[in-house]
C-alpha positions as semicolon CSV with decimal commas, in nm:
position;residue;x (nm);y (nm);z (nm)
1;X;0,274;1,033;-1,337
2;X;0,152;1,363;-1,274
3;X;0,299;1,631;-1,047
4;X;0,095;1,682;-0,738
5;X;0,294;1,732;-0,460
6;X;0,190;1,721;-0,094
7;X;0,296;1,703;0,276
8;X;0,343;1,366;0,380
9;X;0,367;1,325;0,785
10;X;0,550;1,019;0,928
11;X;0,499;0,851;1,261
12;X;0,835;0,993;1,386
13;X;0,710;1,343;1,321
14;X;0,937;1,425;0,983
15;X;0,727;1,608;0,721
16;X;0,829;1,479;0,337
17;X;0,694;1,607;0,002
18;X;0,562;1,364;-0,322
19;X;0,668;1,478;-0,585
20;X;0,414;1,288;-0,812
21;X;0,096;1,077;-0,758
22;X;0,092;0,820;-1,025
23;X;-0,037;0,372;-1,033
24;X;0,143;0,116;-0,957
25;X;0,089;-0,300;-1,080
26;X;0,136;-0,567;-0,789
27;X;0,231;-0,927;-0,968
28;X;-0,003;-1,157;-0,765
29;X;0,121;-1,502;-0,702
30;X;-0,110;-1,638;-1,001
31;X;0,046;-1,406;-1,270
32;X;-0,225;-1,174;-1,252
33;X;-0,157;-0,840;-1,162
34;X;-0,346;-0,582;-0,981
35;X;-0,344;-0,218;-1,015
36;X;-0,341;0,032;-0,748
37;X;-0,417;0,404;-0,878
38;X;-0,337;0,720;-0,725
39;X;-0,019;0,608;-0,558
40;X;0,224;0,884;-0,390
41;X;0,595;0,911;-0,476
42;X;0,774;1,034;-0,138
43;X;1,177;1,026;-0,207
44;X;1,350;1,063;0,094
45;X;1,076;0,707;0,315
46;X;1,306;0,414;0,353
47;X;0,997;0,189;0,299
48;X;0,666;0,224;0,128
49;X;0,364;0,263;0,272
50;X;0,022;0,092;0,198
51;X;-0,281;0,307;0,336
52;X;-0,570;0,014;0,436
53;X;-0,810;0,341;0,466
54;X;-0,684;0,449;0,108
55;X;-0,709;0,132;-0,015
56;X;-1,027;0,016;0,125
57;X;-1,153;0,385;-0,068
58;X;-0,999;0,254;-0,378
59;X;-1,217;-0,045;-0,340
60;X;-1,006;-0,284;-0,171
61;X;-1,108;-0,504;0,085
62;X;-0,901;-0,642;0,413
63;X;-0,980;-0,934;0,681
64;X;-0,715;-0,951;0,968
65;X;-0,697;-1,281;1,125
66;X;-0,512;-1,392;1,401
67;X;-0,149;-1,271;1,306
68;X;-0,212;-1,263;0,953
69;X;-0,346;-0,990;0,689
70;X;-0,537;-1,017;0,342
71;X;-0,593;-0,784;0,101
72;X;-0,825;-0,840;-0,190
73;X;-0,915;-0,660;-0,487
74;X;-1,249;-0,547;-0,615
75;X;-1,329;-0,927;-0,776
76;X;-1,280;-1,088;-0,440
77;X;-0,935;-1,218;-0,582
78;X;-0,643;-1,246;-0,289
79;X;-0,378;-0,997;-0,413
80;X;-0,179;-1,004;-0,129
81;X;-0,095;-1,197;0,221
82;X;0,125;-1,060;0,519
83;X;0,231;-1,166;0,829
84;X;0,279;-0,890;1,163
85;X;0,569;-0,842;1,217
86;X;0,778;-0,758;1,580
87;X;0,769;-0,433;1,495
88;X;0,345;-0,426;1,472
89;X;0,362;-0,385;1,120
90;X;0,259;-0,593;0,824
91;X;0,555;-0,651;0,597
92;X;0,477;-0,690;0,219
93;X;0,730;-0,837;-0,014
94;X;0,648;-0,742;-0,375
């Protein structure tokens, strides 16, 4: 992980730094894992955060249907499914 940090700005207003940028490996239902590079550390979020602009950059794809969410990597394989949530948010359990 290397050392970049950089102001982070939540939805409630609070400013956070990283303190790394650095890839993380999502265990698809299959077995198969999927990397995602370039990933912040923020200490401090009680949550992460998945970017669908920074993802779809990365090379990432997403369909939203009805309620429901899919995220797919760049061989078309499903690497991830989520429901919305009360709260308007898609919650990922990984």
């Amino acid at each position: 992980m290397s050392e970049i940090k950089t102001n982070v700005k939540l939805t409630d207003s609070i400013n956070l730094v990283s303190e790394g940028i650095g890839d993380i490996t999502i265990k698809m239902k299959d077995g198969r894992n999927a990397l995602i590079e370039k990933v912040l550390l923020v200490p401090g979020m009680k949550c992460n955060i998945l970017s669908i602009r920074q993802l779809i950059e990365k090379g990432f794809s997403v369909t939203m249907q009805g309620n429901m969410l899919y995220l797919y990597n760049k061989q078309d394989n499903m690497v991830l499914k989520s429901k919305l949530t009360k709260s308007k948010t898609f919650l990922c359990s990984i």
